[in-house]
Structure formats: C-alpha cells, structure tokens
Chimera marker file (.cmm) of the C-alpha trace (Angstrom):
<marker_set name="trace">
<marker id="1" x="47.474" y="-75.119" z="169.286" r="1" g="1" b="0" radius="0.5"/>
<marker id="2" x="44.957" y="-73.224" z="167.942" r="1" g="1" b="0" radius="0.5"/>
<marker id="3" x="45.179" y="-72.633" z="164.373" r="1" g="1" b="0" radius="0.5"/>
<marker id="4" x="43.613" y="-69.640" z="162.530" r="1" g="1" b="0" radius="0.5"/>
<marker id="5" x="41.332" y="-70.991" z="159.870" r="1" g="1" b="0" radius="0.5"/>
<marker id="6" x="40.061" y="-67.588" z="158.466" r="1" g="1" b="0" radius="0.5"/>
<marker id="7" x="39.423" y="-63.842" z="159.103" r="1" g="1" b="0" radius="0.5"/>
<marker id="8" x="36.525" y="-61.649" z="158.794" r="1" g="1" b="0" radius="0.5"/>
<marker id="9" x="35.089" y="-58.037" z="159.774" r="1" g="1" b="0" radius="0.5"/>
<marker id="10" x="37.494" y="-58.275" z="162.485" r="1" g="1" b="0" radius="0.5"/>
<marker id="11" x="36.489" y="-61.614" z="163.884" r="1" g="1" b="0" radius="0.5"/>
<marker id="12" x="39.097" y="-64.741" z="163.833" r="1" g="1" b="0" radius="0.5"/>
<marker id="13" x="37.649" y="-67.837" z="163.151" r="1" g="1" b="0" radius="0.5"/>
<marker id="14" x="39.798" y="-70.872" z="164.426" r="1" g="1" b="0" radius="0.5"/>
<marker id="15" x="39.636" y="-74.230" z="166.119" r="1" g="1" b="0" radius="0.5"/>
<marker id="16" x="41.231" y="-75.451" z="169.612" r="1" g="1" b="0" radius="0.5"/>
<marker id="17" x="42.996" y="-78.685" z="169.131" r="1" g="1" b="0" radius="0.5"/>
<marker id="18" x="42.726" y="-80.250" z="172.253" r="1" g="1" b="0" radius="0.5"/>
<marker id="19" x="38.755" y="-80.271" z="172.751" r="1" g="1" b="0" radius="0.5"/>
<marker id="20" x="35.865" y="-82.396" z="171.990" r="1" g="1" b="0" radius="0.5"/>
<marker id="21" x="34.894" y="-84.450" z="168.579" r="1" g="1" b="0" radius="0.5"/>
<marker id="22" x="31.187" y="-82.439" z="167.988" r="1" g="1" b="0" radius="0.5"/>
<marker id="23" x="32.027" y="-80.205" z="165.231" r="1" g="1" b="0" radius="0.5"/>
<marker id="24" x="32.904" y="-76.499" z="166.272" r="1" g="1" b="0" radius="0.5"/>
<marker id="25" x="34.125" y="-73.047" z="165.389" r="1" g="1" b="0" radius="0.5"/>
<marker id="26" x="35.632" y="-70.152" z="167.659" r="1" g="1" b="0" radius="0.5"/>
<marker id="27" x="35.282" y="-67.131" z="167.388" r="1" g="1" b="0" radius="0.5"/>
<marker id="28" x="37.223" y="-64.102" z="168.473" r="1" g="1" b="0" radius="0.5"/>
<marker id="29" x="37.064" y="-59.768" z="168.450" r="1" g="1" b="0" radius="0.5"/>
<marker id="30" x="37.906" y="-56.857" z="170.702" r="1" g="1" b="0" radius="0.5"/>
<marker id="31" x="34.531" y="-57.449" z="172.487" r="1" g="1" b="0" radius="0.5"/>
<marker id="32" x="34.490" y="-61.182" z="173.065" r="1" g="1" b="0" radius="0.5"/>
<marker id="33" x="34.299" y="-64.453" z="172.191" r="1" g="1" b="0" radius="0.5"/>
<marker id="34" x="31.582" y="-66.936" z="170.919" r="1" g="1" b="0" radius="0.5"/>
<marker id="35" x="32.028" y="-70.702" z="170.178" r="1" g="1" b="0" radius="0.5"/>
<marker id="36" x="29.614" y="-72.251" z="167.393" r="1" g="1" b="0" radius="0.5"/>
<marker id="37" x="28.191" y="-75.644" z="166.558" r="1" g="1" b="0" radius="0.5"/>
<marker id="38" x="28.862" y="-76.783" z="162.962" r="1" g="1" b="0" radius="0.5"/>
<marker id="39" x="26.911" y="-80.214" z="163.238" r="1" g="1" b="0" radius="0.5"/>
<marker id="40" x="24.207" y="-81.164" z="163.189" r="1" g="1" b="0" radius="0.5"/>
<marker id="41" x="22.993" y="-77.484" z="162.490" r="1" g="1" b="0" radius="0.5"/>
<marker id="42" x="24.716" y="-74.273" z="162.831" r="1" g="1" b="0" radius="0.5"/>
<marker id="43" x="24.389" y="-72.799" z="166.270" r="1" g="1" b="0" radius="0.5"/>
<marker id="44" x="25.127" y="-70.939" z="169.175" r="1" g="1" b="0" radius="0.5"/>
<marker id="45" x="27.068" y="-72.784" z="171.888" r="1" g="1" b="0" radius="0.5"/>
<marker id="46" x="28.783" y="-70.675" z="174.126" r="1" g="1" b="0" radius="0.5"/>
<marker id="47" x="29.582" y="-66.529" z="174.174" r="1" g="1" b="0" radius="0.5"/>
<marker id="48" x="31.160" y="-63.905" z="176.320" r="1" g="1" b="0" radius="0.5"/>
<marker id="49" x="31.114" y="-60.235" z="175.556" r="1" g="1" b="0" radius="0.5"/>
<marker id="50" x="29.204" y="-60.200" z="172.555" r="1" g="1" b="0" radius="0.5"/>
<marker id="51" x="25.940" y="-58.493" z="171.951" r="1" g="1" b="0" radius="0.5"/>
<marker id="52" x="23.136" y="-59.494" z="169.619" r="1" g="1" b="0" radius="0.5"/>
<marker id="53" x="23.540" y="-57.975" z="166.988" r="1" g="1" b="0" radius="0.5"/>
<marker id="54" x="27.163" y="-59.279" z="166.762" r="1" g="1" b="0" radius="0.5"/>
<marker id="55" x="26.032" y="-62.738" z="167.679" r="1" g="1" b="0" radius="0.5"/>
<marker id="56" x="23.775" y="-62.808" z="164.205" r="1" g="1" b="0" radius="0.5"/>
<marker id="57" x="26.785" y="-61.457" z="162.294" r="1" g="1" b="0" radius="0.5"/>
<marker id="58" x="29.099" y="-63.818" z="163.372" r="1" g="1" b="0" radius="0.5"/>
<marker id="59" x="26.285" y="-66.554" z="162.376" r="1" g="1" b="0" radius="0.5"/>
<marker id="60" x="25.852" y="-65.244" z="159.117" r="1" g="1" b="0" radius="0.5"/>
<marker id="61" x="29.082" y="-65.684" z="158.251" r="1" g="1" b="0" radius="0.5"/>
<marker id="62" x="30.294" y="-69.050" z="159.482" r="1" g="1" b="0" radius="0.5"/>
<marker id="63" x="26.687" y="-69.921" z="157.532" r="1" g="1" b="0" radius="0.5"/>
<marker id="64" x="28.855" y="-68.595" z="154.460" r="1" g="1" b="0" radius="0.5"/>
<marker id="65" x="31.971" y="-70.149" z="155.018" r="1" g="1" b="0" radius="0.5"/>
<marker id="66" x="30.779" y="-73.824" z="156.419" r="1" g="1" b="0" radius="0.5"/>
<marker id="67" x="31.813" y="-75.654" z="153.492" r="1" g="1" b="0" radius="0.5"/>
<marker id="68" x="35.603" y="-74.247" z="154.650" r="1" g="1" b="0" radius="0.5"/>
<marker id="69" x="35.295" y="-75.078" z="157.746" r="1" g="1" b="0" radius="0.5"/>
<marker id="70" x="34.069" y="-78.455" z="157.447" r="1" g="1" b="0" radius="0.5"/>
<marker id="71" x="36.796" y="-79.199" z="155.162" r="1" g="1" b="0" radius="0.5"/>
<marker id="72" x="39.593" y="-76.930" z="157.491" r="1" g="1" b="0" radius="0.5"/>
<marker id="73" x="38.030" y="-79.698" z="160.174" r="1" g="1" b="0" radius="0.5"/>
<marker id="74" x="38.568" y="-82.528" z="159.107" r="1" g="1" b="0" radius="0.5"/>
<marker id="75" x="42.084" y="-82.082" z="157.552" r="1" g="1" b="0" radius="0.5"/>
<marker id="76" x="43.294" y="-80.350" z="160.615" r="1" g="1" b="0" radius="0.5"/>
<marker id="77" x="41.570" y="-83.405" z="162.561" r="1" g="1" b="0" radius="0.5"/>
<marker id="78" x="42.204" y="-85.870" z="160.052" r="1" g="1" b="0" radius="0.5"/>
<marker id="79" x="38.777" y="-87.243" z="160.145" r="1" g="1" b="0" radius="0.5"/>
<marker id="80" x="37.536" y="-88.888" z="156.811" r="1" g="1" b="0" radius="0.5"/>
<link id1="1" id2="2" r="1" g="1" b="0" radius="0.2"/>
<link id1="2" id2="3" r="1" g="1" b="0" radius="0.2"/>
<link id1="3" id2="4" r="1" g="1" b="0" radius="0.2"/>
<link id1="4" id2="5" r="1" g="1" b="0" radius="0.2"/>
<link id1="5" id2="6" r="1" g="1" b="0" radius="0.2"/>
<link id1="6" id2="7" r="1" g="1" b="0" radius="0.2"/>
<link id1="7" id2="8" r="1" g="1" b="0" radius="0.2"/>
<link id1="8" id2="9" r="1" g="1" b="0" radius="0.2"/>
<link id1="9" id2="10" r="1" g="1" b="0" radius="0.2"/>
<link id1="10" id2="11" r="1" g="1" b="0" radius="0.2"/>
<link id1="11" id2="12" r="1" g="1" b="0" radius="0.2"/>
<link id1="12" id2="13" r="1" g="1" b="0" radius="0.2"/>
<link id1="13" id2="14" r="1" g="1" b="0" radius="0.2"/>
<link id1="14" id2="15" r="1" g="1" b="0" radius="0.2"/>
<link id1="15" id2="16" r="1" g="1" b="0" radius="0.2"/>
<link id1="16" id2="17" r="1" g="1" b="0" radius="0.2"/>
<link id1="17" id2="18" r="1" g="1" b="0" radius="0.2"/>
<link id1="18" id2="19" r="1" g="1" b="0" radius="0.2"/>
<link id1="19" id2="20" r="1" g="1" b="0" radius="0.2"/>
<link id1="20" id2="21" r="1" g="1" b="0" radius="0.2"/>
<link id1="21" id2="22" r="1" g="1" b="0" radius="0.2"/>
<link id1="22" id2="23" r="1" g="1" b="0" radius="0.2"/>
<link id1="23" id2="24" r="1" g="1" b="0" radius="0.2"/>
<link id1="24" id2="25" r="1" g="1" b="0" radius="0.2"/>
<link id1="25" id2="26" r="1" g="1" b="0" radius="0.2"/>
<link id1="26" id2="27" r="1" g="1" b="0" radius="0.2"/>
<link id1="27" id2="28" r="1" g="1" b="0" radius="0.2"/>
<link id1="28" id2="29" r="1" g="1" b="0" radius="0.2"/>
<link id1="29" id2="30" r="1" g="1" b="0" radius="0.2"/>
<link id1="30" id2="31" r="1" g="1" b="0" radius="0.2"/>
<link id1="31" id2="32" r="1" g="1" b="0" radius="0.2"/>
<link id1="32" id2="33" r="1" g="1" b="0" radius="0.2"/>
<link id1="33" id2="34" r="1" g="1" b="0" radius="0.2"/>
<link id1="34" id2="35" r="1" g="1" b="0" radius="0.2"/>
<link id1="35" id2="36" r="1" g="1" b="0" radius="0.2"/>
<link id1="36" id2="37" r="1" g="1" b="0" radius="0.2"/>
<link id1="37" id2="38" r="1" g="1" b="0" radius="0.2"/>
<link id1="38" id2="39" r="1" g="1" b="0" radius="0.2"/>
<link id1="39" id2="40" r="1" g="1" b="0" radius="0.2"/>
<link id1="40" id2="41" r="1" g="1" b="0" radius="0.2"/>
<link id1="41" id2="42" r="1" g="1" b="0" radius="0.2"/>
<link id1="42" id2="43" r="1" g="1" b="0" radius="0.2"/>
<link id1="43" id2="44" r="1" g="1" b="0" radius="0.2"/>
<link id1="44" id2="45" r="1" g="1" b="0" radius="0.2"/>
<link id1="45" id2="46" r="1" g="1" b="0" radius="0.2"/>
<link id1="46" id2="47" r="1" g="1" b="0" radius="0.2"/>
<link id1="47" id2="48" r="1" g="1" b="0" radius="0.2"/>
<link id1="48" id2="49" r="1" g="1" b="0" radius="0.2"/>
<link id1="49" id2="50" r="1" g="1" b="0" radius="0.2"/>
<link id1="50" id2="51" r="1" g="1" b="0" radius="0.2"/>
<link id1="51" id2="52" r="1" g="1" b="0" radius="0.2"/>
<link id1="52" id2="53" r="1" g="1" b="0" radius="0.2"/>
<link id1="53" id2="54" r="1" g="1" b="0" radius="0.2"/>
<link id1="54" id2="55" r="1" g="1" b="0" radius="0.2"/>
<link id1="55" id2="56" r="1" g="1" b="0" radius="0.2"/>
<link id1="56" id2="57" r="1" g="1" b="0" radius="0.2"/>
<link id1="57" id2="58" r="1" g="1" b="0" radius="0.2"/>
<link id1="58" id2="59" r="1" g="1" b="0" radius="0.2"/>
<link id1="59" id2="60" r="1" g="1" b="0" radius="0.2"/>
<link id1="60" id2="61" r="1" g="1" b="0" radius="0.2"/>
<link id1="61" id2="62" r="1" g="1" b="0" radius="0.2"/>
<link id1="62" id2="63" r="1" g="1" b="0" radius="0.2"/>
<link id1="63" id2="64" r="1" g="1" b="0" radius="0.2"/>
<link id1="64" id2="65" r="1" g="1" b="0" radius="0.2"/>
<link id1="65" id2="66" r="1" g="1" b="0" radius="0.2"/>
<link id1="66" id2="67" r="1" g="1" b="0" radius="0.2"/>
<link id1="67" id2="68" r="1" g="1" b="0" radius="0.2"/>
<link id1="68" id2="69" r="1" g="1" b="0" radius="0.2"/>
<link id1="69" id2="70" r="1" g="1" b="0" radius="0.2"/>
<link id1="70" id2="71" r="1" g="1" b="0" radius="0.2"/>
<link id1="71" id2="72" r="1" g="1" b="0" radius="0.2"/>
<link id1="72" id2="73" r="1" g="1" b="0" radius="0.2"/>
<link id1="73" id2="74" r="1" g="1" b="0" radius="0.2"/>
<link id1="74" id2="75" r="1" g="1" b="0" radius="0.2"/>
<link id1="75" id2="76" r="1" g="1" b="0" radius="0.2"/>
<link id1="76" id2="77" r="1" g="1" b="0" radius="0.2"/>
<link id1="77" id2="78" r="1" g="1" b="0" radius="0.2"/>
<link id1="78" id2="79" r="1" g="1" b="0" radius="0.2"/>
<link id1="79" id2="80" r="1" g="1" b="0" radius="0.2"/>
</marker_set>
C-alpha cells in the first residue's frame, strides 16, 4: 500500500507502508523518483532520474509541507 499523501507541480508525494521506522517521504514524476528524510533534518536519501534542479524543487516543497507530512505519518503509522 502506498497511499498518496499530496500532489504538487506534477510530483506525488506518498509513503510505502511496508518499510523502515526513520521518517520518510517519496517522491514521484515522469522523470524519476527521489525518496527524502523527514527526521532528524530534511534530506536527500535516495534518487533516480532526477536532475538538480528538480532535486531542490522537490526539497523546497516537502520543506513547505512537513508539518503535513509529519502529521500524514504518524496517523497513517499510528505512532504517537
């Protein structure tokens, strides 16, 4: 299951449920894919197909949104 938790500029931005505790975002678009750490900082984890300049986008914007996705977290993992 991997449910959708938000979309933007063409990206998805979702989590995999079967995968490790460390807080985490995925990202997907035509060109690739990217996987982001949420904890203890925002950054870069993993990425296929994605340039740069895409690579800072997609940054900027789960900056903007990590209140919702720490929140989307921990109810869809039901952590307190």
């Amino acid at each position: 299951m991997s449910p959708s938790i938000f979309r933007e500029k063409g990206y998805r931005f979702y989590f995999l449920s079967n995968e490790e505790d460390r807080m985490h975002i995925h990202v997907t678009c035509e060109y690739g894919e990217a996987k982001y750490w949420i904890e203890p900082i925002i950054s870069l984890a993993v990425y296929h197909g994605l340039n740069s300049k895409k690579l800072r986008e997609i940054q900027k914007i789960v900056e903007d949104h990590q209140d919702e996705i720490i929140k989307a977290w921990k109810i869809h993992f039901n952590k307190r």
